[in-house]
N, CA, C and O atoms as a CHARMM CRD file, in Angstrom:
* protein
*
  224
    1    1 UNK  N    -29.27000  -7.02600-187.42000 PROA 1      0.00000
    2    1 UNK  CA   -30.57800  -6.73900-186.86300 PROA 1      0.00000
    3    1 UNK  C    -30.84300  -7.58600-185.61300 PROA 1      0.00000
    4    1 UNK  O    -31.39400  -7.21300-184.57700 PROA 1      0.00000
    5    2 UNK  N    -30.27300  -8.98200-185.95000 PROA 2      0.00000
    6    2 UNK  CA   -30.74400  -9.70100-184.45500 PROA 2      0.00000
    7    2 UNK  C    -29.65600  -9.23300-183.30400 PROA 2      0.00000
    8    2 UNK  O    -29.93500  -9.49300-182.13400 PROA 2      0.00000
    9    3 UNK  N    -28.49900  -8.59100-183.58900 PROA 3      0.00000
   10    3 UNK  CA   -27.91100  -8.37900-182.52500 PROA 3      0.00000
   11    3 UNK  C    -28.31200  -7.17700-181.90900 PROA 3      0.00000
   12    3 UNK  O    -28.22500  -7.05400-180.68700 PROA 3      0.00000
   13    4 UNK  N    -28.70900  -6.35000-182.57400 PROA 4      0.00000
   14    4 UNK  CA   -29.60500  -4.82500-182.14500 PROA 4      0.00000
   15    4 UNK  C    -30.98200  -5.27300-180.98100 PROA 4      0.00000
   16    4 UNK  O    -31.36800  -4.54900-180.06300 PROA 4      0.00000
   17    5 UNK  N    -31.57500  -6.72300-181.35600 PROA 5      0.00000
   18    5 UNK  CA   -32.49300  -6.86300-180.65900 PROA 5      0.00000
   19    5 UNK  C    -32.55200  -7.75200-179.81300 PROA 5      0.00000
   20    5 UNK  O    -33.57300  -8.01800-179.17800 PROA 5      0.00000
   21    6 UNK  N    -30.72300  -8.71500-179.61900 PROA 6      0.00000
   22    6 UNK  CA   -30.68300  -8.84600-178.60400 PROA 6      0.00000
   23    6 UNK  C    -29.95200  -7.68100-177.42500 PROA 6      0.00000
   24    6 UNK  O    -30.24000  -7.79900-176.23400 PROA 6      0.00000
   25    7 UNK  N    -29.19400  -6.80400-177.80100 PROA 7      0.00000
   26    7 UNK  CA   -29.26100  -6.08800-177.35800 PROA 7      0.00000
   27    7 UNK  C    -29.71500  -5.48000-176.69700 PROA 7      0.00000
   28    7 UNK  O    -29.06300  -5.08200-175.73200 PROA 7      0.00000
   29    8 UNK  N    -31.08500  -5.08400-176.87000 PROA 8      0.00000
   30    8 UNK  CA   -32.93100  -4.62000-176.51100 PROA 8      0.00000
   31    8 UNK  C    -32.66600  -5.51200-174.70100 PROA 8      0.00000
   32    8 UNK  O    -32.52100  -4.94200-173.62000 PROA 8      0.00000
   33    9 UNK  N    -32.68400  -6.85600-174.95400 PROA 9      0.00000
   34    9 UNK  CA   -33.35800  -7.55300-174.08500 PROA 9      0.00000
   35    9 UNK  C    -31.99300  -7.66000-173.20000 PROA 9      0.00000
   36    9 UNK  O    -31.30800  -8.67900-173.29700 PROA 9      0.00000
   37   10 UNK  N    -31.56100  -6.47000-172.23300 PROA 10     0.00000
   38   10 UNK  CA   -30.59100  -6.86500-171.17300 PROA 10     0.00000
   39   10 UNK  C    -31.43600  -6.08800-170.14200 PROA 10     0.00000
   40   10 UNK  O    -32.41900  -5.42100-170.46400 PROA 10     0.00000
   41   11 UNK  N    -31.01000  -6.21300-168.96100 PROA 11     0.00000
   42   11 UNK  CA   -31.66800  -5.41100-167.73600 PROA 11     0.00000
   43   11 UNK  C    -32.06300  -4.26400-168.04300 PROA 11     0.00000
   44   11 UNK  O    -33.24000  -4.06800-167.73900 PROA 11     0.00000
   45   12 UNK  N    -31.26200  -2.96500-168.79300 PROA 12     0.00000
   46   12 UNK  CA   -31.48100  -2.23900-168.84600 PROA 12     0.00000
   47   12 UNK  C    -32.28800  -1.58900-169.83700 PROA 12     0.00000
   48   12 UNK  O    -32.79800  -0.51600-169.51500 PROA 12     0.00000
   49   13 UNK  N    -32.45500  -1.96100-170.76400 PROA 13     0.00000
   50   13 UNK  CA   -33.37800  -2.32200-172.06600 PROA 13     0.00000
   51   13 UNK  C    -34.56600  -2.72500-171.43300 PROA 13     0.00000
   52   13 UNK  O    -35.37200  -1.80300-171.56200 PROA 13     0.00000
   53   14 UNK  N    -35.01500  -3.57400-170.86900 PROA 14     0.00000
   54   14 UNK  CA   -36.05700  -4.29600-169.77400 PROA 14     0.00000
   55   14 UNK  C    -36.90500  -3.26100-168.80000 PROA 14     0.00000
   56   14 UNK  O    -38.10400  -3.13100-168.55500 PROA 14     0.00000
   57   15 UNK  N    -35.67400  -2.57200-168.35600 PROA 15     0.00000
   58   15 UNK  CA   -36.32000  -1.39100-167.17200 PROA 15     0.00000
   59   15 UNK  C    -36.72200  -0.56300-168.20200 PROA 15     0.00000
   60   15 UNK  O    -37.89600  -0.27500-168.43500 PROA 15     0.00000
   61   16 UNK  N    -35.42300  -0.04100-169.03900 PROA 16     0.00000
   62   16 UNK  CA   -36.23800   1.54800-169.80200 PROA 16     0.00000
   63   16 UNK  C    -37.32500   1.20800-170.48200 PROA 16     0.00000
   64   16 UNK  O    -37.82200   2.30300-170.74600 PROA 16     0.00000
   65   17 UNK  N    -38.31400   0.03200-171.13300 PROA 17     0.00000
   66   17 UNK  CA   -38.77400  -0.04900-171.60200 PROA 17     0.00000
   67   17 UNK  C    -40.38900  -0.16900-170.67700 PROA 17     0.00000
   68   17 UNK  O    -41.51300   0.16700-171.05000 PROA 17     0.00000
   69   18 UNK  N    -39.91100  -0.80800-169.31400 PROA 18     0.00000
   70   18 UNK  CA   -41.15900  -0.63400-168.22200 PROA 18     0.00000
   71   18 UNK  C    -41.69100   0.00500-168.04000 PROA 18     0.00000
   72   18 UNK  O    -42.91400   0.12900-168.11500 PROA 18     0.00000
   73   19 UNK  N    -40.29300   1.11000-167.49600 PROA 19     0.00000
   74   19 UNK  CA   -40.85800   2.78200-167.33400 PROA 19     0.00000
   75   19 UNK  C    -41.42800   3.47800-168.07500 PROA 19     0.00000
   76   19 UNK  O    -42.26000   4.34600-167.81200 PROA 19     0.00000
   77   20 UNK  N    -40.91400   3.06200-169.33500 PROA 20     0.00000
   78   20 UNK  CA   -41.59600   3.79500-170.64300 PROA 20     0.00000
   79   20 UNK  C    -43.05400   3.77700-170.86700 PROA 20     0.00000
   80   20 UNK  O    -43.82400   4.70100-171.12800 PROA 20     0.00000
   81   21 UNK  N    -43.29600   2.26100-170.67400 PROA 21     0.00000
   82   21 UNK  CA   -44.68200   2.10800-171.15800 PROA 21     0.00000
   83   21 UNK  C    -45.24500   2.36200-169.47400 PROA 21     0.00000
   84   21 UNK  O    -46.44700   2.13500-169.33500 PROA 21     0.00000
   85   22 UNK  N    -44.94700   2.53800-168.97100 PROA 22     0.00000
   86   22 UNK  CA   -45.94200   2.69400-167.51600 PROA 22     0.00000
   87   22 UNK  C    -46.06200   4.15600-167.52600 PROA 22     0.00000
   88   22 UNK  O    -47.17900   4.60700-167.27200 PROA 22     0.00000
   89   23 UNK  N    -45.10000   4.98200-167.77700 PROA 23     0.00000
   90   23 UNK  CA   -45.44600   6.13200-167.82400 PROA 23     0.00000
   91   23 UNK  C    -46.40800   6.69500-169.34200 PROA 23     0.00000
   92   23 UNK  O    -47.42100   7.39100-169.41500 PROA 23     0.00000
   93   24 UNK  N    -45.76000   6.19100-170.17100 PROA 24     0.00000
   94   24 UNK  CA   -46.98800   6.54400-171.28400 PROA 24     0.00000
   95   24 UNK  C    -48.60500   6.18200-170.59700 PROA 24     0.00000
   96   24 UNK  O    -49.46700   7.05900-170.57000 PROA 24     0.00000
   97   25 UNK  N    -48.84100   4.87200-170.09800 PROA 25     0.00000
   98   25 UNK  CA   -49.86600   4.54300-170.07100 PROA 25     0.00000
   99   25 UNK  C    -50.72200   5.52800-168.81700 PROA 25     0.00000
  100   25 UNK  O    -51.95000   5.60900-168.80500 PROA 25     0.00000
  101   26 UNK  N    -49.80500   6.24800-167.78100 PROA 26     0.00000
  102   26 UNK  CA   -50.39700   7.08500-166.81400 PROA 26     0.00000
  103   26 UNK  C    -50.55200   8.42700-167.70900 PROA 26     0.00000
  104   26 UNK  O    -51.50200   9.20900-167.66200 PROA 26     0.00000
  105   27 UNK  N    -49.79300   8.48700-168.25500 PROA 27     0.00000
  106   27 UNK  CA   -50.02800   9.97900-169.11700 PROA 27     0.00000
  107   27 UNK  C    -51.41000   9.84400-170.08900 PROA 27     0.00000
  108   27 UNK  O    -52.01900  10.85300-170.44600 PROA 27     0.00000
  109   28 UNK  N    -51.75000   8.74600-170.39800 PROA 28     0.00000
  110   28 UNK  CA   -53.02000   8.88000-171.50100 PROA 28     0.00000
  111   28 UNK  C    -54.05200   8.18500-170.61200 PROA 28     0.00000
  112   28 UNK  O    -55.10700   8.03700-171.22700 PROA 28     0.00000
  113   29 UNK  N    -54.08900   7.69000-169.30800 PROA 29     0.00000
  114   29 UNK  CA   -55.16100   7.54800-168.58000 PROA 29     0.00000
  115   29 UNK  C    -55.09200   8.94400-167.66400 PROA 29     0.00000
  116   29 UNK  O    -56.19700   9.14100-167.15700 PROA 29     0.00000
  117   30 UNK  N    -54.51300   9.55400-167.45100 PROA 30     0.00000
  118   30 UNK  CA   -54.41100  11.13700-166.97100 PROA 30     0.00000
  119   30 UNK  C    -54.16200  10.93700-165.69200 PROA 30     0.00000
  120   30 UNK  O    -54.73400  11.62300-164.84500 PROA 30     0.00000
  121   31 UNK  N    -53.09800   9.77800-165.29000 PROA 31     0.00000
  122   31 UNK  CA   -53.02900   9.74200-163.84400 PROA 31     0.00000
  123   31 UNK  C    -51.09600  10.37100-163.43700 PROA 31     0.00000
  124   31 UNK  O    -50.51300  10.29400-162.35600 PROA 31     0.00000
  125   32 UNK  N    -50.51300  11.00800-164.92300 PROA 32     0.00000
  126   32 UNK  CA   -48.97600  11.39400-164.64200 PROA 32     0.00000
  127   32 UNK  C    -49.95200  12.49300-165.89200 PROA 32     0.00000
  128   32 UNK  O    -50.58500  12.28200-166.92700 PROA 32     0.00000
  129   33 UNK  N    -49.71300  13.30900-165.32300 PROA 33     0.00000
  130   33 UNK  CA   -49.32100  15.37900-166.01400 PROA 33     0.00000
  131   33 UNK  C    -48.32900  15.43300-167.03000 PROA 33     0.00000
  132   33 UNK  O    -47.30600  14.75300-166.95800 PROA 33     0.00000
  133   34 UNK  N    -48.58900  16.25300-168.03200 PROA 34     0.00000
  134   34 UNK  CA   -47.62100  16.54900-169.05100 PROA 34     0.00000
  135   34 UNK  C    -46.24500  17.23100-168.17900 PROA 34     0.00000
  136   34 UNK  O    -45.13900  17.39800-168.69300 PROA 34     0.00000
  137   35 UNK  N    -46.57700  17.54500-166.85900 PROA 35     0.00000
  138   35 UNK  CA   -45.46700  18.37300-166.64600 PROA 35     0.00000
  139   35 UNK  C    -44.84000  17.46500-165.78100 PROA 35     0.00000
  140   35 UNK  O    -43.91100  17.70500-165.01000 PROA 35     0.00000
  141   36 UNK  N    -45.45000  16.34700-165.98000 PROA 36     0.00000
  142   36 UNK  CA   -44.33500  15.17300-164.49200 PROA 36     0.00000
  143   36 UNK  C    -43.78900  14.23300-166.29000 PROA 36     0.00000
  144   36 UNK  O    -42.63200  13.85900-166.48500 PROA 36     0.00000
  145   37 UNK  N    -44.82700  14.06800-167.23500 PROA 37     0.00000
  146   37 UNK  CA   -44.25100  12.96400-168.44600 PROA 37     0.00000
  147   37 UNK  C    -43.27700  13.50300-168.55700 PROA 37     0.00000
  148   37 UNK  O    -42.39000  13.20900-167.75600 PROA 37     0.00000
  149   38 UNK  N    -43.06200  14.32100-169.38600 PROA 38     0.00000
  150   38 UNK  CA   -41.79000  14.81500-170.32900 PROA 38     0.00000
  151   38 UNK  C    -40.45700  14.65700-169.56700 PROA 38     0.00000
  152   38 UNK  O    -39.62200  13.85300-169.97900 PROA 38     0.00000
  153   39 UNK  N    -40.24600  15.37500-168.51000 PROA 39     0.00000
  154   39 UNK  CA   -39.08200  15.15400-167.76100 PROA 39     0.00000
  155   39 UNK  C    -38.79300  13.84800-167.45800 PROA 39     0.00000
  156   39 UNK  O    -37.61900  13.56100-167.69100 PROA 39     0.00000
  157   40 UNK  N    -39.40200  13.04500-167.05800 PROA 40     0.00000
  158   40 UNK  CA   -39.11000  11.87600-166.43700 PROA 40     0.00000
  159   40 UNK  C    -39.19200  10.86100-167.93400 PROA 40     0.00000
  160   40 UNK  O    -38.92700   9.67800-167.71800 PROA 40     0.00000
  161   41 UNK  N    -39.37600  11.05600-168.73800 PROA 41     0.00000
  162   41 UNK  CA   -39.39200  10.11600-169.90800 PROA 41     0.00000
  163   41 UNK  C    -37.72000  10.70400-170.54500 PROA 41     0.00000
  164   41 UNK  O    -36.81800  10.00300-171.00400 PROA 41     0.00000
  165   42 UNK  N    -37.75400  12.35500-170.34500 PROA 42     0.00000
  166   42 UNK  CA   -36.38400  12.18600-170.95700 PROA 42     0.00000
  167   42 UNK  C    -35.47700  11.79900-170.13100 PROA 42     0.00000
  168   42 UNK  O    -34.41100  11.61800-170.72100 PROA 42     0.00000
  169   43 UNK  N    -35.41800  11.56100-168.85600 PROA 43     0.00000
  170   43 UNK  CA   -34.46100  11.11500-167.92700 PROA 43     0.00000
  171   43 UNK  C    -34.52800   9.50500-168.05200 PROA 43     0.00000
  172   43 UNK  O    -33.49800   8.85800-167.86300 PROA 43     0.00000
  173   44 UNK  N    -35.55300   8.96300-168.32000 PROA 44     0.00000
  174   44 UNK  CA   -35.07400   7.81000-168.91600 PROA 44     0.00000
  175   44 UNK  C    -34.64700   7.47700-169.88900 PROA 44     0.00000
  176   44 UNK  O    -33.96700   6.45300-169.83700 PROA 44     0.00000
  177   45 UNK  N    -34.81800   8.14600-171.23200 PROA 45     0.00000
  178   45 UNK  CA   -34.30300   7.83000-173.04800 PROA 45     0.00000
  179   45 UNK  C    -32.52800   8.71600-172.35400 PROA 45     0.00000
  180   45 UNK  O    -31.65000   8.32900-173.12600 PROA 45     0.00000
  181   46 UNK  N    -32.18600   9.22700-171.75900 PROA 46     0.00000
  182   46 UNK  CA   -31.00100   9.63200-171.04600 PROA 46     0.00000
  183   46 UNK  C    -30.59100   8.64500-170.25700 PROA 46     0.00000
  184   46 UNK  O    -29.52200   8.92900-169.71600 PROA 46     0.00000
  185   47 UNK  N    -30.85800   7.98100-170.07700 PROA 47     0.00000
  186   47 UNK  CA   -30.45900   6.65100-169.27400 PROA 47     0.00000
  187   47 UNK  C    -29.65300   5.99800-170.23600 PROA 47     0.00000
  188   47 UNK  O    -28.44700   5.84600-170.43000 PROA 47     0.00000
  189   48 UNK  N    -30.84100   5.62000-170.83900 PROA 48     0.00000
  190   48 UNK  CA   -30.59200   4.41000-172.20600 PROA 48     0.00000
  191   48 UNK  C    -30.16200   4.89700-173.24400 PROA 48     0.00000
  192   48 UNK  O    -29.82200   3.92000-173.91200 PROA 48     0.00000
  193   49 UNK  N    -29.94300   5.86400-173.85400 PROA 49     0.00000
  194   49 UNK  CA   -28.90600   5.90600-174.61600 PROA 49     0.00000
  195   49 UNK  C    -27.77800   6.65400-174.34900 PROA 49     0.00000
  196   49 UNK  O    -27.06400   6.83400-175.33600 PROA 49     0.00000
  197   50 UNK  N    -27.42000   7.12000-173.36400 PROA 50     0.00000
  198   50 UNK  CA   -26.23800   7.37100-172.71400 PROA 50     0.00000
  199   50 UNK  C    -25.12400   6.08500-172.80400 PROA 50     0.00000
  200   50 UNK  O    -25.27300   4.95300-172.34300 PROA 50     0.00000
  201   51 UNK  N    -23.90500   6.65800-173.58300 PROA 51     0.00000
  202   51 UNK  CA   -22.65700   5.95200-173.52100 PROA 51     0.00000
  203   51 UNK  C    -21.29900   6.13400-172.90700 PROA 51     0.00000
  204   51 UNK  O    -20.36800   6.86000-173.25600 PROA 51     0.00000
  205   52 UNK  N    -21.39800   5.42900-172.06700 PROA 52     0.00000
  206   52 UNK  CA   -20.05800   5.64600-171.32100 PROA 52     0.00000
  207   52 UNK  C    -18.63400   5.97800-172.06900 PROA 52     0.00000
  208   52 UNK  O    -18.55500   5.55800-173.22300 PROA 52     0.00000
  209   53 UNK  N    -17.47500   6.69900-171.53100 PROA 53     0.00000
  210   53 UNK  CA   -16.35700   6.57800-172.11900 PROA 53     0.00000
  211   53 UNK  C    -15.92700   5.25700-173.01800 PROA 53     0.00000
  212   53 UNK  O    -16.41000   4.15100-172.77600 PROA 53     0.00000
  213   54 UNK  N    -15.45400   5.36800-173.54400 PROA 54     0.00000
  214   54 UNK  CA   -14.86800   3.67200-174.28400 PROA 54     0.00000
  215   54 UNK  C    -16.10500   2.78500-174.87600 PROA 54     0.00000
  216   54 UNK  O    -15.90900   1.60600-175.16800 PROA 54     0.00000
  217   55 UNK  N    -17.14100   3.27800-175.01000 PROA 55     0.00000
  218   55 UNK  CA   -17.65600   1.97200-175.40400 PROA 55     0.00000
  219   55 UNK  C    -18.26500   2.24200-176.82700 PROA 55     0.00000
  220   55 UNK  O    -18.48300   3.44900-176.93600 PROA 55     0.00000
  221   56 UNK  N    -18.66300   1.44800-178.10600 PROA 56     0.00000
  222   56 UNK  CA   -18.99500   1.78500-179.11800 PROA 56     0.00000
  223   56 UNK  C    -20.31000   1.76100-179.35200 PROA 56     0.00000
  224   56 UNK  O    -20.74900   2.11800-180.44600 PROA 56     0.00000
């Protein structure tokens, strides 16, 4: 479990998690559209859990 959550905390874990909450938070103050959220939230959870060749 602690290695899952250090895991969490590398650059990229850091960013997807920025974007995440910055875009949630424009989507429920109504300043990002359901039709700009969705895409751009799955292009980030596509970021981050995207695995390269070789890696486990």
């Amino acid at each position: 479990m602690v290695k899952k959550i250090i895991e969490l905390i590398t650059l990229k874990g850091i960013v997807t998690l920025i974007v995440t909450l910055t875009l949630a938070i424009g989507f429920f103050l109504g300043k990002v559209g359901s039709d700009q959220f969705v895409p751009l939230a799955t292009i980030v959870f596509m970021f981050y859990f995207h695995k390269k060749d070789g890696e486990d």
